[in-house]
N, C-alpha and C positions, 0 to 999 in steps of 0.2 A: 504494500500500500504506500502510493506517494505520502509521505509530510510536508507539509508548508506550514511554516511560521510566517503570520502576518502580523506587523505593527502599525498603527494610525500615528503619525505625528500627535503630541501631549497638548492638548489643549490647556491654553494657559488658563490660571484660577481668578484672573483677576474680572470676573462677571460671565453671564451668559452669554455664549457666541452665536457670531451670524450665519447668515444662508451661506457666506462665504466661506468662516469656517470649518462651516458642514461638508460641501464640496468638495473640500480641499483637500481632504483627507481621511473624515470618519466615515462619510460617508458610501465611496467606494472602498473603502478597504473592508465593510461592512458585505458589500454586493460581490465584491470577489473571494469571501471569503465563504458564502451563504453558493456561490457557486461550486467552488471546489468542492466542500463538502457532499454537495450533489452527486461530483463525479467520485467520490468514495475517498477523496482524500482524506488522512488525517490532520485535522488542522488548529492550531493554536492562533486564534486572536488574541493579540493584546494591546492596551491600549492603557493609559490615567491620566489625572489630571500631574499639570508640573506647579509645583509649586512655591517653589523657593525664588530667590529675586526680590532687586528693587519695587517693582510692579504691585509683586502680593502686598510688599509691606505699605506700599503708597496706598493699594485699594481697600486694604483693612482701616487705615488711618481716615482713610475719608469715610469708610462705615463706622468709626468709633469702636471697632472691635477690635479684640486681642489679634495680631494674627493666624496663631495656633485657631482659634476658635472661627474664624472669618475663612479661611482654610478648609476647616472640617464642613462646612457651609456648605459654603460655595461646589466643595468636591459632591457632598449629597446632591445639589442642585444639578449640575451637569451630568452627575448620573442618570438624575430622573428622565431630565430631556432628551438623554441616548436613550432611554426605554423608550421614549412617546417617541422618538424617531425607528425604533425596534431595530440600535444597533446592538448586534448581539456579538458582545466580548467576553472571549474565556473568561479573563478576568479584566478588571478594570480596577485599577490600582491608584498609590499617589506614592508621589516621589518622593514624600516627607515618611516613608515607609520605615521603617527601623531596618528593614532589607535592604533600601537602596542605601541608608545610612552605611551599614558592615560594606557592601560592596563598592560604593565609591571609593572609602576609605582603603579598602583591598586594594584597588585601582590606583590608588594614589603610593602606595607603597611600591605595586611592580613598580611602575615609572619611574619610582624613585630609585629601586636599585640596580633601572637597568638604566641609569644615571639621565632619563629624559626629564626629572624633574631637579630647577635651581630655584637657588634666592636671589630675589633681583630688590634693590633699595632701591625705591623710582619715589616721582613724585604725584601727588593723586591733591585732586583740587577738596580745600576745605574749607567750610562757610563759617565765620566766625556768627553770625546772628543765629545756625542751624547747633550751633558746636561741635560738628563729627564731619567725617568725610564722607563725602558725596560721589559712590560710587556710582557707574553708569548711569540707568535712568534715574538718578537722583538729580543729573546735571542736564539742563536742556542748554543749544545756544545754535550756531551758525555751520552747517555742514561745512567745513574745508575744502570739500570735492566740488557739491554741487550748489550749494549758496543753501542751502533752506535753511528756514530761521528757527524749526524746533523739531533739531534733530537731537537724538538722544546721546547718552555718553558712548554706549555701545554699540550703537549701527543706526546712520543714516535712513529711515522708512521711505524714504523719498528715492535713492539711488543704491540703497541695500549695503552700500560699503560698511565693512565695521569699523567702527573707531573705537578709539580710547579717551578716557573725559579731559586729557589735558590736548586732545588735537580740535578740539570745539573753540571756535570765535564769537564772542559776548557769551561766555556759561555764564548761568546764575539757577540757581538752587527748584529743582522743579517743586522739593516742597514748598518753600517760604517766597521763591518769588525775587529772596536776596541774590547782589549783583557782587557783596561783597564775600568773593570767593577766591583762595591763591592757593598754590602750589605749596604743598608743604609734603616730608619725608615719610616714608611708609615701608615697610616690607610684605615682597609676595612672593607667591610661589608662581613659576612660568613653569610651561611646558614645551618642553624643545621639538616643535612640529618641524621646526626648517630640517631636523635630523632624518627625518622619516619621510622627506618631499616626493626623494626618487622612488622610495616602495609606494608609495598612493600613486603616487604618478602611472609607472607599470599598473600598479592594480587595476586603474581605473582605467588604462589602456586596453584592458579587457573585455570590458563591459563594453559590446558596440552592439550589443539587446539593448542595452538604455533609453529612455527618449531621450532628444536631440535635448532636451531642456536640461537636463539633469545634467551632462557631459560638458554640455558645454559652459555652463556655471561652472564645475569642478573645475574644468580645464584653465577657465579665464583668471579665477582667485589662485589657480598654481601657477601660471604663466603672464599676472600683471604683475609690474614693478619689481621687489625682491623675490616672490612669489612666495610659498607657505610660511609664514612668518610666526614667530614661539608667541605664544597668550597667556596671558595668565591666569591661573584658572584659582584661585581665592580671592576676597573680596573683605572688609570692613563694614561687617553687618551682622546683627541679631540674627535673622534666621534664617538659618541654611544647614546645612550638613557638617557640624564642627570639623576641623581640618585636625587630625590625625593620618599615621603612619600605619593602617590597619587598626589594631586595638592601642598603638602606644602614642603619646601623646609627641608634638611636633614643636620641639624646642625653638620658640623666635614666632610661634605661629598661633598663641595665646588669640581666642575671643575672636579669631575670624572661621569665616565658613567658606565654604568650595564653592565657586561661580555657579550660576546654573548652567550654563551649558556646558559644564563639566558634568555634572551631576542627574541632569534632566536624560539623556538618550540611556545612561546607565540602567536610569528605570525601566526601561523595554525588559532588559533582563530580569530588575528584582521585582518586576512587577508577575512575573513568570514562577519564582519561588513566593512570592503571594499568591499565586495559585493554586499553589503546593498545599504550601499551610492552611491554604483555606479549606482545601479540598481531601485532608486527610493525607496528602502525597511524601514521598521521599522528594530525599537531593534527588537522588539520578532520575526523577522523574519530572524535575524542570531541568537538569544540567546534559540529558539527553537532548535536550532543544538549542541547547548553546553552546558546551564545548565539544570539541569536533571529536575529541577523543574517548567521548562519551556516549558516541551516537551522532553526534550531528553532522558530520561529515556527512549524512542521507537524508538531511532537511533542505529545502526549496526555501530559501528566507527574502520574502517580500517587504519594501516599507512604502510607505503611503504618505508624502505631505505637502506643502505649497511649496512655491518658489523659493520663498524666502529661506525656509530650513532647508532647502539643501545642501548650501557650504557645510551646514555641522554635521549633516549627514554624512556626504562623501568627503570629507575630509578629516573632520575634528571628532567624529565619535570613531572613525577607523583610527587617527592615531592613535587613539587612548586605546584601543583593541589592540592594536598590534603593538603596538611601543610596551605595552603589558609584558611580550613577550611567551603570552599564553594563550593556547590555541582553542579563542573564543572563537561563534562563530560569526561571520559579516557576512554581509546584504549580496541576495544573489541579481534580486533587480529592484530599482525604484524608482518609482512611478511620482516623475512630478507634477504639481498642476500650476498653472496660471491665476490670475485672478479673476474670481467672480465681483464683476463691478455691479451697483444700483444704477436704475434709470441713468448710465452714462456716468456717475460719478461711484464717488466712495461709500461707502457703508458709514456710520459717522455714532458712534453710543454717546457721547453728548451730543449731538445736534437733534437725536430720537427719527434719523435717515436711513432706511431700510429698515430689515423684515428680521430679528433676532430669534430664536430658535424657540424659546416659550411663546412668545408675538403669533412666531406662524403657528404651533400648535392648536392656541384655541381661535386661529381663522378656519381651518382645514387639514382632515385629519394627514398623516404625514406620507401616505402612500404618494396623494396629489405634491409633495413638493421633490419627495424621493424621485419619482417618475422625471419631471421638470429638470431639477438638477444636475441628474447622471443623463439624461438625454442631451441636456446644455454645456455637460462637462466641460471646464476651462482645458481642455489638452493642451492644442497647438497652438492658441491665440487665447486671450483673456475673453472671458464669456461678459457679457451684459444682461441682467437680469430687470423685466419691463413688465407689468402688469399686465399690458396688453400682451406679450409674446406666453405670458404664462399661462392667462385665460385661454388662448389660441391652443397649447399643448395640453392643455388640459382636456380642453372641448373636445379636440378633432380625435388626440390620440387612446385617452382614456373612455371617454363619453361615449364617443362616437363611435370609435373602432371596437375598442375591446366587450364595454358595459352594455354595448348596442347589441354585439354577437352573442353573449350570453343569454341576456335577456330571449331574443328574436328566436333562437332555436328551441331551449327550455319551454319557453312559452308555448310555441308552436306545437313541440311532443306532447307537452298536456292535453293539450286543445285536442287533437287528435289520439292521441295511442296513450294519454295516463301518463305517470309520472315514474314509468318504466322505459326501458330502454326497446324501443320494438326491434321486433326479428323479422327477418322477408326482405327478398331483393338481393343482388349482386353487383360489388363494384365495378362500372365498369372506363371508357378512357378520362371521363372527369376525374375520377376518384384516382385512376393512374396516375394522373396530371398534377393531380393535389397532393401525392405521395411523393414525387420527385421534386417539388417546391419547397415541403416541407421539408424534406431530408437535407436540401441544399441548404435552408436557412437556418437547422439546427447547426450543420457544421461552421458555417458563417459565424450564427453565433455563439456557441463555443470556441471557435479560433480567439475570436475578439475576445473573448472573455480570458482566455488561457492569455492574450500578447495584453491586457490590460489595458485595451481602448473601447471606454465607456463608452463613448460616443458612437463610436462603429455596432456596436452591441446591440445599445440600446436600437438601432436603427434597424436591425436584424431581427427583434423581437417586436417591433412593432411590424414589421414585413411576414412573421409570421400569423399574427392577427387579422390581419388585411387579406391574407392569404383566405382564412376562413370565412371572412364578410364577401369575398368574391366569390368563394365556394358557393358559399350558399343563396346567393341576389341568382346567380349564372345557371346552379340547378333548381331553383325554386320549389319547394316541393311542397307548399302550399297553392301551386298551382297540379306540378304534377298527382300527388294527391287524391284531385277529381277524376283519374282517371287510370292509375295503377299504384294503388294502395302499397303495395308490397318494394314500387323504386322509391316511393316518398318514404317509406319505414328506412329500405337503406342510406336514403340520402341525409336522414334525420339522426339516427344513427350515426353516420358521420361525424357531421355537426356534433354530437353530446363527446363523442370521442375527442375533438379538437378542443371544446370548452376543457373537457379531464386535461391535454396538454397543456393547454396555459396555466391553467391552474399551479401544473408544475413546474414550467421553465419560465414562469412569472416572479417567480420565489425573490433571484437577488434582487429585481428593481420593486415589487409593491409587494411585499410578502401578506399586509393585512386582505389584500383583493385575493391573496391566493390563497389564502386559510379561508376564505368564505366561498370562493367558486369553488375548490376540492370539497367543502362538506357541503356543498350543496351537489357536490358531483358525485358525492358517496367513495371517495379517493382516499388513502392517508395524507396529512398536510404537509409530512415530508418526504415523498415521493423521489426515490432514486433518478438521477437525469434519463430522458428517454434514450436505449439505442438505434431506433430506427424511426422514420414515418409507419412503418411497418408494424410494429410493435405498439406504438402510439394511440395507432389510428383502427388498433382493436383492444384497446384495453379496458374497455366497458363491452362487456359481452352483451344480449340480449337479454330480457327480464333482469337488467343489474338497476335496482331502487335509484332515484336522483329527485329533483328537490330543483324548483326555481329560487333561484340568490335575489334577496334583496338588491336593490340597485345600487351597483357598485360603486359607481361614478356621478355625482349629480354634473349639470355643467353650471360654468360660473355664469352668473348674467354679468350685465354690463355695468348695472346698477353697482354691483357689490364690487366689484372689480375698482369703479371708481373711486368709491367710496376711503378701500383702503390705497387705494393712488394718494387720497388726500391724507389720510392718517397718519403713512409713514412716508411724507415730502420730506419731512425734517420742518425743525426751526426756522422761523421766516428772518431772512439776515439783512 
C-alpha cells in the first residue's frame, strides 16, 4: 500500500483566516488527501495552528489576554472552522506543543554539534518608551528594496524579501507607535545556511515535478545577491520555545526563545507524535512517517502552502533537516499556490474586506465555497475572487449541473418504477458512448488529482457531471417510456448508477453533497475510487432501494448575492 504524508502550511493564531487562507493550502491539501485515501493509500494529514511570534503576542495584547490563554483560543477556534469547512486532519496540533518544545530543542543541539549553529553579538533596535527590544514584527518602517512604508522587521509583504529590523528606514515601534528606537547590543544564535547552499541547491535540482512556482522562488533566494544567507533563529521575547541544547540549558542564551520559523515547520513532525499520544501510538508509529531509517524511506511526503512560505519550505526547514545530520524525512513535492485576491484587491481584517472563514460559514454551507475555490485554485496566476463569478459557479456548476441530474433522474424512477432501481432493457451505442467518456474522464481526473492540479481536476469532475445531464436530455426516457417501458427502465437505471458515481468521486471537492446523494443512493459514504465506467455504471443492481436527496444545491439569487457584495466592501475610506 502506497503512504503519503501530507502537511497544510500552519495557519497563523493570530484571528480567523480568509477565503484566501483556505485556498492556499488547507484546503487542497484536504481534497488531495480525501483522494488518495480513495485510491487505498495510507495516509497521514497533518496540519496546526503556529503559534509562537511577534504577531500572537501583538494579537493577544490587543484582546487583553494572556497569550498562553488567547492561544488556547484562538487554536479551539480554527479548529472549529476546519470542521465546518470538513477538513479532515489526522491530527491537528499546535506548535506551542510540549512535542514540538523537546524536538526543536533536539534540532537545535544537532546543529549545534555539527557546528551549523554560532553566536553572533549584533545589534537589534530598542525603544526606550517600549523598554525591551523590538524584534521583527514589533518594528514596522520603510522597505529598503521596494519603498513600502509598513513593512515588517522580518519580511517585506509587499515584495516578500526578508529582512532584519535594523535594515528598515523610519522603524518605530508597531506596539506604541514610538519613533524613539536605536541600535543597541544583543546576542543570538545564527544558523549557518550559507554552509548547506550547495546540498539545497543539488536537492532542489531534482525536483523538476515541482511547479514552476515553487523552483523558481527557491532558485531566485539561492541565486540573488550573496545567495543563502545564515538567520538567526532566537529572538528577545516571552513566548516561544525557550532556547536550550536539547534538555540542557544554553549558556549566554538566558530568557530568549527560538524564532518561529525555526520552530513552526518543526511542528509538521511533532504534530505527528501528537498523534501518537493522542491516539494511544508508539514512537515508531509516528517516526515510521519521518525518519527514513525507520520506515520512511516508502513515504510519498507532500506539502501544501502559499507563495509566500515557500522560501522556509524549500530552503530553511530543509536546512534545519539536513544540517541535523539525521536522516529525517523531506518533501517529495510541493504544491505552491498564488494569491487568492477580493473583488480585485486584498483581503483587509481591519478594513472588514472580504469573506473570512466563520463570515462564509453562516452565509452558505461550505460545500458551495469548497467547490468555488478548488475550481478557482490560484495555480498558475493569482485567482480573483467576485461575487458575481461565485454566484455564476455556483449556479451553473452545482445547481444546474450536478443538483439538476440528481434530482431529474431520482424523480423520474419514482414517478415511474418506485423508489427501486428497475430491471428491463439492454445497453446499447449511447450507453457505449457514455462508458468511454466516463472512463476517459475518471482517468483525467485522477491524473490531475495524483500531479496536484486543482484546477484541471476540478474541471474533469464537472465534465463528468455534464456527461450525465447529456446522457440523459439525449436518451430521454420520459419520452421513451411511452413506448418501450423496458429501454426507459434501462436508461433510468443508468442514470441512478451515475448519480451512485458522483456521489463517490464527488468526495475530495463537496464531501457534504456526497454523504447525502450516496445515502440517498443507498451506497457506503466512503466508497472505494471506481475502476472502470464499467464497474460504475453497474453498481446498483436492479431492485437495489434508493431515496430522492433533498436538494443539494439551492442557487444564489441576485438579490443575496448583492447584498453581501455590500456587507463585505470593506470600510468606506
Amino acid at each position: 500500500m502506497t503512504r503519503i504524508l501530507i502537511t497544510s502550511a500552519l495557519p497563523y493564531i493570530n484571528g480567523v483566516k480568509h477565503l484566501g487562507n483556505l485556498v492556499g493550502s488547507l484546503l487542497p491539501s484536504d481534497a488531495y488527501a480525501r483522494f488518495m485515501r480513495m485510491r487505498g493509500a495510507e495516509v497521514m494529514h497533518i496540519c496546526a495552528t503556529d503559534e509562537h511570534g511577534t504577531p500572537a503576542e501583538l494579537a493577544a495584547a490587543a484582546a487583553g489576554e494572556p497569550v498562553e490563554a488567547y492561544c488556547a483560543r484562538l487554536h479551539e477556534v480554527q479548529k472549529s472552522l476546519g470542521e465546518g469547512f470538513r477538513l479532515e486532519f489526522d491530527h491537528f496540533g499546535r506548535s506551542s506543543s510540549d512535542r514540538n518544545h523537546r524536538l526543536t530543542q533536539h534540532f537545535a543541539k544537532a546543529l549545534f554539534e555539527q557546528g551549523l549553529i554560532y553566536e553572533v553579538t549584533e545589534q537589534q533596535m530598542w525603544s526606550e518608551s517600549d523598554g525591551r527590544f523590538l524584534p521583527d514584527r514589533y518594528l514596522e518602517g520603510t522597505c529598503p528594496n521596494c519603498g513600502y512604508e509598513r513593512a515588517r522587521g522580518d519580511q517585506c509583504e509587499n515584495c516578500t524579501k526578508q529582512l532584519d529590523p535594523t535594515d528598515l528606514i523610519n522603524p518605530r515601534s508597531s506596539v506604541s507607535g514610538a519613533t524613539d528606537v536605536e541600535a543597541r547590543e544583543t546576542k543570538h544564535l545564527y544558523l549557518k545556511q550559507s554552509a548547506l547552499q550547495e546540498q539545497i541547491r543539488a536537492w532542489i535540482e531534482t525536483k523538476s515535478d515541482w511547479p514552476v512556482l515553487a523552483t523558481s522562488i527557491a532558485k531566485k533566494w539561492l541565486n540573488d545577491g550573496d545567495g543563502l544567507r545564515d538567520r538567526g533563529i532566537t529572538r528577545d521575547l516571552d513566548w516561544g520555545i525557550p532556547v536550550k541544547k536539547g534538555d540542557e540549558d544554553w549558556p549566554g542564551m538566558e530568557g530568549k526563545v527560538f524564532y518561529v520559523w525555526f520552530d513552526a515547520p518543526i511542528e509538521y513532525i511533532a504534530a505527528t507524535a501528537e498523534w501518537a499520544d493522542a491516539h494511544g501510538k508508539s514512537e515508531a508509529d509516528w517516526r515510521r512517517w519521518w525518519r527514513e531509517d525507520e520506515g520512511a524511506r516508502d513515504v510519498h511526503y507532500v506539502q501544501f502552502m502559499a507563495k509566500d512560505n515557500v522560501p522556509f519550505h524549500t530552503l530553511s526547514f530543509p536546512a534545519t533537516i539536513m544540517g541535523s545530520g539525521e536522516p529525517w524525512k523531506k518533501v517529495d513535492f510541493l504544491k505552491g499556490f498564488n494569491w487568492l485576491t477580493y473583488q480585485g484587491g486584498k483581503f483587509s481584517t481591519s478594513q472588514g474586506r472580504g469573506v473570512f472563514m466563520d463570515q462564509a460559514l453562516e452565509i452558505l454551507p461550505s460545500d458551495y465555497w469548497r467547490w468555488w475555490l478548488l475550481s478557482n485554485a490560484p495555480e498558475s496566476a493569482d485567482s480573483d475572487f467576485t461575487w458575481e463569478g461565485f454566484q455564476s459557479g455556483v449556479n451553473k456548476d452545482l445547481a444546474d449541473v450536478l443538483g439538476n441530474f440528481a434530482s431529474r433522474v431520482t424523480k423520474f424512477c419514482r414517478s415511474k418504477f418506485g423508489e427501486t432501481v428497475p430491471e428491463g432493457g439492454e445497453p446499447g451505442e449511447a450507453e457505449a458512448a457514455l462508458a468511454v467518456e466516463i472512463d476517459t474522464r475518471l482517468k483525467g481526473y485522477a491524473a490531475a488529482m495524483e500531479a496536484v492540479e486543482m484546477r484541471k481536476a476540478a474541471s474533469e469532475l464537472r465534465g463528468l457531471w455534464v456527461a450525465g445531464n447529456e446522457y440523459l436530455q439525449h436518451a430521454a426516457p420520459w419520452s421513451v417510456f411511452k413506448t418501450d417501458e423496458a429501454q426507459a427502465a434501462m436508461i433510468t437505471r443508468t442514470g441512478l448508477n451515475l448519480a451512485a458515481l458522483y456521489a463517490t468521486v464527488s468526495r475530495p471537492f463537496i464531501p457534504d453533497a456526497s454523504d447525502a446523494l450516496a445515502g440517498a443512493m443507498g451506497i457506503a459514504p466512503n466508497g472505494a475510487w471506481p475502476e472502470s465506467a464499467a464497474v460504475a455504471l453497474s453498481q446498483l443492481p436492479a431492485g437495489h432501494a434508493f431515496s430522492v436527496p433533498e436538494n443539494l444545491f439551492r442557487k444564489i439569487e441576485d438579490a443575496e448575492r448583492e447584498g453581501w457584495e455590500a456587507q463585505f466592501e470593506g470600510a468606506a475610506t
